[in-house]
N, C-alpha and C positions, 0 to 999 in steps of 0.2 A: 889124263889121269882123273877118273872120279873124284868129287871135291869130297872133303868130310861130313859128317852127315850135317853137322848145323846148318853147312852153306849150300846143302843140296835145295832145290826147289819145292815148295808144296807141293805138288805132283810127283816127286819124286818119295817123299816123305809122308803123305798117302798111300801112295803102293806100295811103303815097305811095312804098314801098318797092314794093309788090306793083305799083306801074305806073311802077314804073320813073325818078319823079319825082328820086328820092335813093337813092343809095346806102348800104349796112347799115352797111361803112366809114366812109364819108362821115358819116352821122350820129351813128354812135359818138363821132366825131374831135368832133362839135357839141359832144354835150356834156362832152368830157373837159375841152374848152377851154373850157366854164362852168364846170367842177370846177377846172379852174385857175386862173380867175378870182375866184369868187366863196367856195368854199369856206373858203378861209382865215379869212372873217370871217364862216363861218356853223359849219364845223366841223359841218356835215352825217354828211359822206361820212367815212368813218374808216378804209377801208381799201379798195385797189386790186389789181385785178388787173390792168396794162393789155395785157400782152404778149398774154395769152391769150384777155384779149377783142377785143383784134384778131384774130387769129389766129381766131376763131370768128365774127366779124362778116365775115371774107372768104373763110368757109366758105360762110358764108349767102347773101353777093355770085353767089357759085359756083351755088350752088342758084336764087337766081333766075335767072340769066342761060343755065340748063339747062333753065328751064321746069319746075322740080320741083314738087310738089305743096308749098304751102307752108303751115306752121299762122298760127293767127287773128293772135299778134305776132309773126310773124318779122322779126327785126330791130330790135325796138322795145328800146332798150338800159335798162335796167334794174340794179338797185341794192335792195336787201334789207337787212332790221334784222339787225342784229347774232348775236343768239339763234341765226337759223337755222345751220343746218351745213352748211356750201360748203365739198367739197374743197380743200384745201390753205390756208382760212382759219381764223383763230384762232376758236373759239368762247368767248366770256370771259362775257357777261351781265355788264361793266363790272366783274366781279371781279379783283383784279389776285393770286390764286390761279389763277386761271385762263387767266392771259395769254400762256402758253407751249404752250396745247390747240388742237392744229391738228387740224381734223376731216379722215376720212378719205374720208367720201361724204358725198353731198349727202343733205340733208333733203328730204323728198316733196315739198313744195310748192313748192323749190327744183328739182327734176328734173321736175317736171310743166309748169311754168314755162317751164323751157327748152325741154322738148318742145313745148312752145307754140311758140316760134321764138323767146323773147326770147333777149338779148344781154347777160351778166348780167358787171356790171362791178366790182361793191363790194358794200363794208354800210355800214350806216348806223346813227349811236351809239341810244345808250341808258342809260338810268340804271341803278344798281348793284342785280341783282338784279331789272330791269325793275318795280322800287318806285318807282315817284314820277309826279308830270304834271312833270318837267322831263326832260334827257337830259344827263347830267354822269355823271362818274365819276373814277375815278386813272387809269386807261388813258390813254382818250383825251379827257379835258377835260368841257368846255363844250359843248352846243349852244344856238346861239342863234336867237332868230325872224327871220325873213326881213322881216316887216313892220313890225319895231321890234328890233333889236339887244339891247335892254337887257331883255328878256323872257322867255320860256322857250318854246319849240316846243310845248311838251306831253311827254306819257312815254304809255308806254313808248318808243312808235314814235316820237320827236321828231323822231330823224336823217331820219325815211322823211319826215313832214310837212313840214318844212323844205325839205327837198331837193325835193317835188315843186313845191311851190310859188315856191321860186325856180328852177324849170326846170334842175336837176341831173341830170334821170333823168325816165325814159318812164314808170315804173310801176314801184309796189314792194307790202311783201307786210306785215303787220303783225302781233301778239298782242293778243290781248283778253281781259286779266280784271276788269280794273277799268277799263275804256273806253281802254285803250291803244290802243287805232283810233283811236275815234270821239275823243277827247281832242285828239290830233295833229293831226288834220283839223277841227275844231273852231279850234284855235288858230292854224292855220295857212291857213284859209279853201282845204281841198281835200275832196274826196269818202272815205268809207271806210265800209266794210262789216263790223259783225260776226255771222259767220254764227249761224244755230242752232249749238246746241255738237253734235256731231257728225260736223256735214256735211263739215266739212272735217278729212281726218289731219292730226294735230299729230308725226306721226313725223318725228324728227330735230330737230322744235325742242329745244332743252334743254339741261342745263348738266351737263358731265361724261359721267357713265355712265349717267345717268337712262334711263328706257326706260317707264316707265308715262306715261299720257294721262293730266293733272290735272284732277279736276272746275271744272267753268266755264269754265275759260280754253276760249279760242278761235281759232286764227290764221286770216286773211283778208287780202283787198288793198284798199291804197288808192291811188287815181289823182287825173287831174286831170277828169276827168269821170264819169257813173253809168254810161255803154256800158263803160265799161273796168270798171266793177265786175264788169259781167256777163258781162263775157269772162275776166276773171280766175276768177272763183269758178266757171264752166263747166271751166276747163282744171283746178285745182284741187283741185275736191272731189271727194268719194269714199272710200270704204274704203283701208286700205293693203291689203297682198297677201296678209294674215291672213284679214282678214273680209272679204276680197272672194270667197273661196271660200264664202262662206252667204250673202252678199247685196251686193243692187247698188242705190245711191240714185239717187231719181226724185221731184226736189224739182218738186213742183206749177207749173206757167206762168202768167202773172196774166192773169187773167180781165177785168181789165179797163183802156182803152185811152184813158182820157181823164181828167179829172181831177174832173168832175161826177159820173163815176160815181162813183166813191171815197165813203163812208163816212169821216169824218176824226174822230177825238176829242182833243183840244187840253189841254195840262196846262202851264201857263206855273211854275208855282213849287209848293213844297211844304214844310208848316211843318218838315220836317224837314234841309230844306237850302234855303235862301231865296235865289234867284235876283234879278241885278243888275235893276234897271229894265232897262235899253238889253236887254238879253238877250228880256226877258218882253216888252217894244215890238216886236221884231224878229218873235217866233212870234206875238201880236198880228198885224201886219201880213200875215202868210201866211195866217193864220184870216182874217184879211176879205177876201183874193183870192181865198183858196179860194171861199168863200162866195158871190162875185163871181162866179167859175165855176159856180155853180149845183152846189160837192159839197156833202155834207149834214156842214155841221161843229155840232160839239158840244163846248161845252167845261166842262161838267160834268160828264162820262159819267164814271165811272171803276170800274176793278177792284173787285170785292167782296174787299179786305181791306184789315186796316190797313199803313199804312203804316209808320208805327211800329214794325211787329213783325217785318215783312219788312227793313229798315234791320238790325234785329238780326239776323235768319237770314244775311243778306248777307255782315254783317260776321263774324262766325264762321263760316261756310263759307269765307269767302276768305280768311281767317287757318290757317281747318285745312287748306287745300288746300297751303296756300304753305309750312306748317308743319315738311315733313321736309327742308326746306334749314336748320333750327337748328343750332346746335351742342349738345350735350348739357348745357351751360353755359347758353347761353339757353333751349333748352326746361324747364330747371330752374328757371329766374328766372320764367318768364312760368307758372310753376303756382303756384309759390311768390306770384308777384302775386294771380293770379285766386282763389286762398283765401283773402288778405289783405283785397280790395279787398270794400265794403259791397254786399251782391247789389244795391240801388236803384244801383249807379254805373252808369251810360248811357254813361259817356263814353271816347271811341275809344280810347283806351289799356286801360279795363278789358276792353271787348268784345274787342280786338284781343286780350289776352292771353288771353283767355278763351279765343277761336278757336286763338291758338298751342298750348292744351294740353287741348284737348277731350279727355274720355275719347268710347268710340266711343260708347256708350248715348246720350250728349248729341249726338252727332254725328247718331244715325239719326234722333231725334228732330226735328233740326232739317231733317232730309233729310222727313222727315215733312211738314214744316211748306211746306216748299218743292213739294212735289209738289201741296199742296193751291192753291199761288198760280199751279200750275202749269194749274189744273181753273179756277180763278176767271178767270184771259187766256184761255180757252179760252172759256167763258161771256161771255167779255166782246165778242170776237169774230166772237161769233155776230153781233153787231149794228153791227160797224165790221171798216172793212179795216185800218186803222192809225191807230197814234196819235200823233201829233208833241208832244214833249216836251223839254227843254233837256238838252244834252248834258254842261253843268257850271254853277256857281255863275256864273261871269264870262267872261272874255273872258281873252287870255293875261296871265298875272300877272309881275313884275319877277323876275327870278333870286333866287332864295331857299334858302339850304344850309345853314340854322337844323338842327340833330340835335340830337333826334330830329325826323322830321317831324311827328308829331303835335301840335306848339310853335308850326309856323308858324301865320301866321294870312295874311289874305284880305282883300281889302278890297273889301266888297259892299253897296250904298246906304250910302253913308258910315256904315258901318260896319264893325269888326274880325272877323272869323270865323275860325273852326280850318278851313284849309285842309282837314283830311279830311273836315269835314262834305259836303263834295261829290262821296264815295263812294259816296254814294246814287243818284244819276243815273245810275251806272256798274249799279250792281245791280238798281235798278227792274224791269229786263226783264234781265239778265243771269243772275240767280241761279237764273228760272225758263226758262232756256236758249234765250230768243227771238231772231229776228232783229232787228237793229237798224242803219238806214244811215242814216251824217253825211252831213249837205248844207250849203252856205253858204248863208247865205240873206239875208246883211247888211256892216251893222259897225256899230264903237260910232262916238261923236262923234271922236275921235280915231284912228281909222281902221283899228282891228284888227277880224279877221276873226269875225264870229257865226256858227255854225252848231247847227242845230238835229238832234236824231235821232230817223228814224220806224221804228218798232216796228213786228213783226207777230205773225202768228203762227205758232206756232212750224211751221218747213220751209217759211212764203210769203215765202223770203228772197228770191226774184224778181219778188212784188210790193212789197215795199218799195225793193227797185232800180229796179221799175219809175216808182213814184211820185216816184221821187227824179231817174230822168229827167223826167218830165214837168215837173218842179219846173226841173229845170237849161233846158231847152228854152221853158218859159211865163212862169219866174218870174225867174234870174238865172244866168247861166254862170260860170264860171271867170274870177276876176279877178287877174293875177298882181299882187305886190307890187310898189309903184312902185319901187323901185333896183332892180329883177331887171330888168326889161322893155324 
């Protein structure tokens, strides 16, 4: 049964503008009045433009009805995380120092977007400092899930998750350093892609006057289907207008077109972050249809390195990356820690500090470290196209505003765990700059959304869109959440 139209796809919602089925207006007008319906008690959506997106949605009426050449979303109205920088919207990162930062141009992926033909109406929350798998702050509150109320969207990109999934918005656009895509979409049972770290310019994401591109982090889209992956990160990626004068990307097309061919290597949990039952049942169940489909799954194959040691590169590169947002009071606390703390402490408060106060010698080293798990996915590759892997410890967890977060804990096979142990599935393939796309591919017994993420290698970010269509088209589609629907 076709879905209704809010929860159809951008691509689907494209084509019905481009023959004329609905109007650009008309459809904008859809979902304003889901934003005004349902918003209130999901606190998605956090800020509006409305005058101007009409105003540009019967530009676009205009353009069809001229017969103009029209891009891949023209029309398709759209909504954006917080972070980016859309003229004439406040740019905060949930900091309420920064609540009065109205940007003055758009961010690239925000004007490439449009060039696309979308209809860009809002932003959508995020947690403080784009720190947490929840989406709360002083600014603008709360977000809450779509499929359970009393839960957390995910983080970074909560607002964007939420929002797609209760049919708020056509397609939005996300960050990824610590699976702030894949998290969201995960929690929220929608599609989202994090690209190879390159592919895509992060110019104009950012807080303040920043201007450098941070190691790891990522920005991409996420929808309500994998076609819209692929049309998003087409319009998208690319150099900005610096490095577009020495080179022009030419990310590889997937080779292959069915789901037997595919090579699949399977990793349901890992002693360094121990994944729910229902979670490891769910990627279970896709290894045995795969299998069923006659691809060649493997679910012993794994990287030549430890894991353990990568956990550690992960977590101090992602503490040094985030590092120069301290204050000179905190970078002084978190060295003063990291000399204090016994070199055997493992745990995410020492490494976290550790990472806040890296000298650079320690830094190259671990850049060392990473380059070589960079060689071992490559090697590993040779012998599979992707590897489908859990995108967190559980499924979406109860609101939690415990500070520091490193205190909260988790509750995983009835048992207690430190919620950041599941910064590991963020890093696994992030730290050594892979592609990786969420897929739903379930739910637990009480009805929140599973999904899993397939890795590749690094710049076959359009085979793992690929596979992650073939997964939405053979294995399970877009299910909106039942009070949205």
């Amino acid at each position: 049964m076709p879905l209704d139209l809010p929860f159809q796809t951008a691509k689907q919602l494209a084509a019905a503008v481009r023959k004329k089925k609905i109007g650009c207006l008309e459809l904008l007008d859809l979902y304003l009045k889901r934003v005004e319906t349902y918003n209130p008690e999901l606190n998605a959506v956090i800020a509006t433009d409305i005058e101007g997106a009409r105003k540009r949605a019967r530009a676009a009426d205009r353009a069809v009805k001229a017969g103009k050449k029209l891009g891949p979303l023209h029309g398709v109205p759209m909504t954006i995380k917080e972070s980016f920088d859309v003229a004439g919207f406040p740019t905060t990162w949930g900091d309420p120092a920064f609540k009065d930062t109205v940007a003055e141009t758009n961010a690239l992926v925000v004007q490439r977007m449009l060039d696309a033909g979308v209809t860009l109406f809002g932003k959508t929350n995020v947690p403080l400092n784009l720190a947490d798998w929840q989406s709360y702050n002083e600014i603008y509150g709360q977000t809450n899930n779509p499929w359970d109320l009393s839960r957390s969207p995910g983080g970074s990109s909560g607002g964007a998750g939420a929002a797609l999934a209760a049919g708020l918005t056509g397609i939005e656009a996300g960050s990824d350093i610590g699976a702030s895509i894949r998290n969201p979409a995960h929690y929220c049972g929608v599609w989202g892609h994090k690209p190879t770290w390159g592919v895509v310019s992060p110019k104009g994401h950012r807080l303040g006057n920043t201007v450098a591109y941070p190691d790891i982090n990522v920005v991409g889209p996420l929808a309500r289907g994998a076609e819209d992956l692929e049309i998003a990160l087409d319009a998208m990626a690319g150099p900005d207008e610096i490095d577009a004068r020495g080179w022009r990307l030419s990310l590889p097309r997937p080779k292959k077109s069915r789901l037997r061919d595919f090579r699949v290597a399977v990793l349901r949990t890992d002693r360094n972050a121990e994944v729910d039952r229902a979670i490891q049942g769910e990627i279970q169940k896709l290894a045995d249809f795969l299998a069923k489909k006659k691809a060649a799954v493997d679910d012993k194959a794994r990287p030549a390195f430890d894991t353990a040691e990568l956990l550690d590169t992960y977590i101090k590169l992602l503490r040094g990356a985030t590092s120069a947002r301290l204050s000179d009071e905190a970078f002084a606390k978190a060295a003063a820690d990291a000399a204090a703390l016994p070199a055997g402490d493992k745990s995410y408060f020492a490494q976290m500090q550790r990472g806040n106060s890296l000298p650079h010698r320690t830094w190259l080293r671990l850049d060392e470290r990473r380059h070589r798990y960079r060689l071992a996915w490559e090697a590993f590759f040779d012998d599979f196209d992707v590897m489908i892997c859990p995108i967190s410890m559980g499924a979406a967890f109860p609101h939690d505003h415990v500070d520091p977060r490193h205190e909260r804990t988790i509750a995983i096979n009835n048992k207690k765990l430190p919620v950041v142990d599941q910064v590991f599935w963020a890093g696994y393939s992030g730290v050594a700059y892979l592609p990786s796309t969420a897929v739903p591919i379930g739910q637990t017994a009480d009805g929140l959304p599973i999904g899993v993420q397939v890795i590749g290698r690094q710049y076959d970010d359009h085979t793992t869109i690929a596979f992650a269509k073939l997964l939405e088209k053979e294995y399970r589609g877009f299910e909106p959440p039942p009070a949205y629907s």
